[in-house]
C-alpha positions in Angstrom: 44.6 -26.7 15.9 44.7 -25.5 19.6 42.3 -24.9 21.6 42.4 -21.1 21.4 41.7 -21.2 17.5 38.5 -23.9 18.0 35.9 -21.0 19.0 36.8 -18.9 16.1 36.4 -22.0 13.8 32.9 -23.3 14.9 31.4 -19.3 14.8 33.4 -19.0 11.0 31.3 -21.9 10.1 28.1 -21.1 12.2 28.7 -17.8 10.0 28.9 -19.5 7.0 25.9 -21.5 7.2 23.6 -18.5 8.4 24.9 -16.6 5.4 24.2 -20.1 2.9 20.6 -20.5 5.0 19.8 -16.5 4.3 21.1 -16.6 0.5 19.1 -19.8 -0.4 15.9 -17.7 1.2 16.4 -15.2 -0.9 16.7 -17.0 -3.7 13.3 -19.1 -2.9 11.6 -15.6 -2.7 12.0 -15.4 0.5 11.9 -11.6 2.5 11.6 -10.6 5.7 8.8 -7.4 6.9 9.4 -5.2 9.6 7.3 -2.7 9.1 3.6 -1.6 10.4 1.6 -1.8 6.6 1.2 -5.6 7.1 2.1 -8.7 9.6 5.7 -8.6 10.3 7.1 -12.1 9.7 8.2 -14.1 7.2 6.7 -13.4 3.4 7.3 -15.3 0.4 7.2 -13.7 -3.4 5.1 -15.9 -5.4 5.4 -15.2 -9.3 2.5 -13.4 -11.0 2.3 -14.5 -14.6 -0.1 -11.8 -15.7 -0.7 -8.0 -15.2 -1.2 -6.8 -11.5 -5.2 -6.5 -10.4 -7.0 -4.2 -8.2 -6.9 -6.2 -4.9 -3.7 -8.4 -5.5 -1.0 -8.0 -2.8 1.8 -7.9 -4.2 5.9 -6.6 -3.7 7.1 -3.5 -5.4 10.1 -1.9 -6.0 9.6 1.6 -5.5 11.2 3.6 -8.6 14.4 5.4 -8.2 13.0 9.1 -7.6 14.0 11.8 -5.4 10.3 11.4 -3.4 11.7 8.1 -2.4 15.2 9.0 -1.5 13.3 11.3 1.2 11.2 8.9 2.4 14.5 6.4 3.1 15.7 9.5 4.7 12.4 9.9 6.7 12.9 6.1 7.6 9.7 5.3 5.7 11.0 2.8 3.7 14.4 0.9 4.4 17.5 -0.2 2.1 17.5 -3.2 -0.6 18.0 -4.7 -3.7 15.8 -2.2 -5.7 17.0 0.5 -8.0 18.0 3.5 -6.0 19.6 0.8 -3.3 15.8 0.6 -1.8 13.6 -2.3 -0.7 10.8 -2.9 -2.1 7.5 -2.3 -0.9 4.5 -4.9 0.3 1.0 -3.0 -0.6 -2.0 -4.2 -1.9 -3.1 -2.7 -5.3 -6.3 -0.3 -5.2 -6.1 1.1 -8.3 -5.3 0.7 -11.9 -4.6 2.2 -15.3 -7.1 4.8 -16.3 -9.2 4.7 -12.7 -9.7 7.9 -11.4 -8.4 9.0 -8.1 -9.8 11.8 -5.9 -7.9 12.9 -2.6 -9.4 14.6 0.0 -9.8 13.9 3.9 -10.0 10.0 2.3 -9.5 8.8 -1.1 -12.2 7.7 -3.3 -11.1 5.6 -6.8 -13.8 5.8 -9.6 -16.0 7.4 -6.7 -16.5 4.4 -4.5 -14.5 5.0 -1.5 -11.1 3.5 -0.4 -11.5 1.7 3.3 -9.5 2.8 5.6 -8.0 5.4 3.2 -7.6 8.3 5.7 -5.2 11.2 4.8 -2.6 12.2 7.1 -1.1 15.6 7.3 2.0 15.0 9.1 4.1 11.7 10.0 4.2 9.9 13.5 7.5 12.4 14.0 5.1 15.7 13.1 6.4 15.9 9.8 4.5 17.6 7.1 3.0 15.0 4.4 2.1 15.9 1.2 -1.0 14.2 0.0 -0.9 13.1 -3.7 -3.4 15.4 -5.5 -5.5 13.0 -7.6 -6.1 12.5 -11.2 -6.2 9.3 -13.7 -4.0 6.7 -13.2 -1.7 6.7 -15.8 -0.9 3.8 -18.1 1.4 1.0 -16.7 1.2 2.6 -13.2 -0.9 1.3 -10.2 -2.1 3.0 -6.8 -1.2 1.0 -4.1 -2.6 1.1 0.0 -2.3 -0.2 3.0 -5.1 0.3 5.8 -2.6 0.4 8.4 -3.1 3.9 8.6 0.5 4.9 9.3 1.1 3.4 5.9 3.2 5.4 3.3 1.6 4.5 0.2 0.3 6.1 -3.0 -2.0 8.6 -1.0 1.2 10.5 -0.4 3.3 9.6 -3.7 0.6 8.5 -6.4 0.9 5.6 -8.6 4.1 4.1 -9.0 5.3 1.7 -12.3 3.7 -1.5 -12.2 7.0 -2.8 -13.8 8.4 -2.6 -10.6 6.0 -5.5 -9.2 8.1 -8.7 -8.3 5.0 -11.0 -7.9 2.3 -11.8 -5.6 3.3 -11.2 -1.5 2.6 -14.3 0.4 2.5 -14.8 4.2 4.6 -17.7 5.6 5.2 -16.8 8.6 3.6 -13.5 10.3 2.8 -12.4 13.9 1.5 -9.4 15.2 -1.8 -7.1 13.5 
């Protein structure tokens, strides 16, 4: 080997054990957040074992749709393993099957309420939003928040299939609000 060829070799194998380091995350569950809803860090997907509850956090896949095509094109949500090419989501579950949702300036779910639940009318970029216009949840679909109040959740695209949830979102490593 000369000496030339010796850099290449040890950044083809630093290379190869980055990619073997980042496949065995995944496979553990692993994923990595970037975005404002919740800490950005490290996060782990912990299996459920039983039907998602109001108050679980949990990671979605969003369902293949045009509303979420434009919101990749908005940059609202990013590009994964999910149907439609999307990654899934990290939201906390505020509603359920058969709750009733009301949308106005804030959302209220069987008339209590949502925290932090304010309605936006346009995006950070002055974008028109399009608030979801209420109604019961419908079966096997959930309405999912975030209080970061950025957050593109169901107050702009309603419930979403609860089949899409991949288990419970865990924190492992997280900095930041």
């Amino acid at each position: 080997m000369t000496v030339r060829r010796f850099p290449l070799v040890i950044l083809a194998i630093g290379a190869g054990l980055i990619t073997a380091a980042a496949g065995a995350g995944w496979g553990a569950g692993l994923r990595i957040n970037m975005t404002s809803s919740y800490p950005r860090g490290l996060w782990r997907i912990e299996p459920l074992g039983r039907a998602a509850a109001t108050g679980d956090l949990v990671f979605i896949c969003p369902p293949d749709t045009a509303e979420f095509e434009r919101a990749f094109a908005r940059g609202y949500v990013g590009r994964g393993l999910c149907a439609g090419g999307l990654s899934p989501l990290i939201k906390t579950v505020a509603g359920v099957s058969g709750q009733q949702v009301d949308v106005g300036d804030l959302v209220s779910i069987d008339r209590r309420p949502l925290p932090d639940s304010d309605v936006r009318h346009a995006d950070a970029a002055g974008r028109a939003l399009l608030a979801f216009a209420g109604g019961v949840i419908p079966a096997g679909e959930l309405y999912l928040h975030s209080d970061f109040a950025g957050s593109y959740d169901s107050r702009y695209f309603g419930p979403i299939p609860s089949s899409g949830v991949l288990g419970l979102a865990r924190p492992v490593f997280t900095f930041g609000p």
